[in-house]
C-alpha positions, 0 to 999 in steps of 0.5 A: 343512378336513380333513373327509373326509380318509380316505376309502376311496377316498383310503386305497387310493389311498395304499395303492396310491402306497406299494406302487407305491414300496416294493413288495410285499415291502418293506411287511410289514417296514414295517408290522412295524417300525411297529407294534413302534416304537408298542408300544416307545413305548406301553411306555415310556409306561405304565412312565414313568406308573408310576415314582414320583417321585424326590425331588430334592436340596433345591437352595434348602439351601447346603451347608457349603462355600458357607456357608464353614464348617470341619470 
């Protein structure tokens, strides 16, 4: 369905339609945000794979004010 979807034709020609609505001035800060928000994202990915697992409080244990018992 989406064989030859880009194509060197099609992507000037959806360069040419984006530079028609942003203009000529406004597409280097697009492409400068796009491409800090994928790092930005890319980062947080890698330090997210990084970080070890936190151990969680064992939930399944009652603690000693839902088994009733006094101190």
């Amino acid at each position: 369905m989406f064989e030859g979807l880009f194509q060197p034709t099609h992507l000037m020609i959806i360069a040419g339609i984006a530079l028609l609505i942003f203009g000529p001035k406004k597409l280097p800060e697009l492409g400068k945000g796009l491409g800090e928000s994928i790092r930005g994202f890319t980062s947080a990915m890698a330090a997210r794979e990084e970080e070890p697992a936190k151990a969680k409080p064992d939930s399944a244990r009652p603690t000693q004010t839902e088994t009733g018992a006094k101190s």
